[in-house]
N, C-alpha and C positions, 0 to 999 in steps of 0.2 A: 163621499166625504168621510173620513179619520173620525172612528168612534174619538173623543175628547171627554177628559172630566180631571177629578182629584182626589187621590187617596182617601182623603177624608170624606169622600163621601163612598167609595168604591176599592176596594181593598184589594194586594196584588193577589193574594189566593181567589178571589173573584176573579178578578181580569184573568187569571191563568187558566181558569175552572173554563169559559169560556172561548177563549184560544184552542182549549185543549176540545172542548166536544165542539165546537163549527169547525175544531182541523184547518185555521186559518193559517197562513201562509204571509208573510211580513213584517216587521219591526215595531217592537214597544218604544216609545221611546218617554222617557220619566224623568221630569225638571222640579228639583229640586232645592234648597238653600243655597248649597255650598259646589253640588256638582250635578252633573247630569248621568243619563246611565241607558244605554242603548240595548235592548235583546233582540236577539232577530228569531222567527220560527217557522218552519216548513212543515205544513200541513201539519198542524199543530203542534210538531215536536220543539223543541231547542235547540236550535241549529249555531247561533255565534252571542257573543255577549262584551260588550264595551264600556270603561269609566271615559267618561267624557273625551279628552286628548292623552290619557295615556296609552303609554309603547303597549300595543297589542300585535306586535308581531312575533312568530316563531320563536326566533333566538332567543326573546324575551322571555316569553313563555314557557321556554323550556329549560334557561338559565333558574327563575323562579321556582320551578318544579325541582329542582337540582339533578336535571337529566345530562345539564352538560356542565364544564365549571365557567369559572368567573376567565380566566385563558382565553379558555374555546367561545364562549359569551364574545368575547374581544375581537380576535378574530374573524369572528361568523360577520360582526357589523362594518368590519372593515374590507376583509374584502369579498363579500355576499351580501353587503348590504342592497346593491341593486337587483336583489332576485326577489322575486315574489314567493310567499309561501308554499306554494305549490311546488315550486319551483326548489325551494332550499331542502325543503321536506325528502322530497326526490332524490336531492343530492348526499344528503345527509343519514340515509339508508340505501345508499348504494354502495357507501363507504364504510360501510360499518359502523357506522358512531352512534345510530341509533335505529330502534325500530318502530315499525308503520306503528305497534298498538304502542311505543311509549310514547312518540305525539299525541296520538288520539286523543289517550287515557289524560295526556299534560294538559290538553286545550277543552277536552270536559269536566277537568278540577275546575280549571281555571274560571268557565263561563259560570258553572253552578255556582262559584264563588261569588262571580260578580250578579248572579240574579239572586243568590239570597241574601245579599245585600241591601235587597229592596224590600225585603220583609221585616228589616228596622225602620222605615220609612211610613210614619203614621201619616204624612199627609207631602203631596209634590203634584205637579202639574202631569199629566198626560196623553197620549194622541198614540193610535194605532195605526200604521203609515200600511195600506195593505198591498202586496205585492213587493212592497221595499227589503229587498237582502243584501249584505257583505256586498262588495266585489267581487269577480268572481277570482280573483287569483288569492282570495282568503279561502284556509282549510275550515271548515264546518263540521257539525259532529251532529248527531238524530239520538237524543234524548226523551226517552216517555216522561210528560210530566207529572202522574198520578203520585209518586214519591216525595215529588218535589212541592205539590200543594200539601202532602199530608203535613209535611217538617216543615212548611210555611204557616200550615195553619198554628201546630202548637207553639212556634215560634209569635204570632201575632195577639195567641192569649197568654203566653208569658209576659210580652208586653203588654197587655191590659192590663195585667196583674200589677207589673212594676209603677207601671202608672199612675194605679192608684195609692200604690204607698211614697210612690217619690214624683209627683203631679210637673215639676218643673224644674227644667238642668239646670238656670239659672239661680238656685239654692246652692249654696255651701256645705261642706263638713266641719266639722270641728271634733276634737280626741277628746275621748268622755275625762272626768276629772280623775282616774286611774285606770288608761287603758292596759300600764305594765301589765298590772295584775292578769288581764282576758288576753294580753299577747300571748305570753309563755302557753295558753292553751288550745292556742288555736293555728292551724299549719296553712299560711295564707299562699296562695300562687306565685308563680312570676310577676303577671299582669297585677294581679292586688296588690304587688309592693309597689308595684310600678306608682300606681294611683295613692297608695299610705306614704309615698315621699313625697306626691304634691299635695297633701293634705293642708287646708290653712283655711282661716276663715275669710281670706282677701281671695280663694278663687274657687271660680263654680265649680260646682260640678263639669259644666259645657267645658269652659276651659280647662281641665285637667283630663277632661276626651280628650280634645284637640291637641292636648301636648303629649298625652300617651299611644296617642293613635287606634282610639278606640270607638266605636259607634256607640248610639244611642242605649241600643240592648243589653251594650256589655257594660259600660259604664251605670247603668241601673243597676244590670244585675251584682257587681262589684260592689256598689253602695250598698243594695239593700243586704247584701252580703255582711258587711261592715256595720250595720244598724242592728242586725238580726245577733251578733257577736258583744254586740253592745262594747264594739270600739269607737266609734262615733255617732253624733248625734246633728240632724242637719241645722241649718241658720242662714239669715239673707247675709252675702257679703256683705265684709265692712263698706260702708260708704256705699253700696247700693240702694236705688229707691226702692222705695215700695212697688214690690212684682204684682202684677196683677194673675188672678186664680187663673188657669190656662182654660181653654176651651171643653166641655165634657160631651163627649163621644155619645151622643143619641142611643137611647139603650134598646135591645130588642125588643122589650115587653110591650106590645100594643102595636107594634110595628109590622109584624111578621106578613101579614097580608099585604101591605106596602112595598116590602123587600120584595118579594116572590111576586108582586108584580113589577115591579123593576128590573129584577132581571129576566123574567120571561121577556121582556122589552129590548133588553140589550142584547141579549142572544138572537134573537131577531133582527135586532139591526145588524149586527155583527154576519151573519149568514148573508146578509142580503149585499152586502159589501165587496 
């Protein structure tokens, strides 16, 4: 039976900690609010990684990498669209267009992209499918995960961090009563003006992620950014009820023997799988 559980109780730097030393071999798969998000690993490495039903094929993958242009992108789906990626991959280094390591190199930006993704993900459904991999005419790549728990882990206490200063995306911003003054001193990013144009007190924080295309961790960290500058100041949208205080994450203190026997337990079940 599929180890099962929920972020919020079992963090992905745990799950991965665990993959990584029982060397299991199979599919995470992680349900979410808004999307789903599939990793697959071979003997405990990182072998493929998927958002829900987006184009995870080659051309795409390598159009997004900018190994090939938006032309040859065109092309490649019109008429190669019926080769499998093994298949195109072959083709497509045998003609010069490109080489074995800038696939590789394209399709292990790519999965790391979409597994730390799931280190903004304080809480989602999950199941460890074992034995389950890609297809086989998908390219796959053997990544050690030791690097990718350490940058998830201080990725998941940045997000405590933000957390506790901005508890709920469902809050607002609003421009202090003379932000001119702290603009001219301060050099804000792409992505921060991005977010300083939807500024308003009719929308959340959430939605002006979702309209900047931004995740949890960055839209925090952009706020607190903004809070910290003393450009804004949060508030409930206009015409919003009363939010209620969000859930608080069970602290370690008094715990630790509890932890450490719950995962000696899970690493257990996970081997015996």
């Amino acid at each position: 039976m599929a180890l099962k559980g929920n972020l919020r109780d079992f963090t992905i730097t745990q799950l991965l900690n665990l993959i990584n030393i029982a060397q299991k071999t199979g599919t995470l798969v992680v349900e979410g609010q808004d999307e789903a998000i599939k990793v697959s690993f071979r003997e405990g490495k990182l072998a493929y990684a998927q958002i829900g039903e987006q184009d995870n094929s080659l051309a795409t993958v390598l159009y997004r990498a900018k190994k090939i242009s938006a032309a040859q992108h065109k092309i490649i789906k019109e008429r190669a669209g019926h080769m499998s990626d093994k298949e195109l991959g072959l083709l497509l280094i045998n003609a010069n267009y490109i080489t074995q390591q800038d696939i590789l190199s394209s399709l292990q930006n790519h999965f790391l992209g979409v597994l730390n993704r799931l280190f903004t993900w304080m809480e989602g459904l999950f199941r460890f499918e074992t034995d389950v991999l890609p297809p086989n005419d998908k390219i796959t790549v053997r990544v050690n995960l030791e690097n990718i728990i350490l940058e998830g882990t201080r990725k998941l206490r940045e997000m405590e961090q933000l957390q506790d200063e901005i508890p709920s995306l469902d809050m607002a911003l609003k421009f202090t009563d003379r932000p001119g003054a702290n603009l001219r001193n301060v050099n804000l990013s792409v992505e921060e003006w991005k977010v300083v144009s939807y500024i308003n007190p009719k929308n959340s924080m959430r939605q002006i992620a979702r309209a900047t295309h931004l995740n949890d961790l960055e839209i925090r960290r952009i706020a607190y950014s903004l809070l910290q500058a003393g450009l804004v100041e949060l508030l409930r949208p206009e015409g919003a009820r009363h939010l209620p205080a969000p859930p608080r994450q069970p602290t370690q203190k008094g715990t630790v023997v509890e932890q450490k026997s719950l995962i000696n337990r899970i690493i257990s079940r996970i081997r015996s799988l």
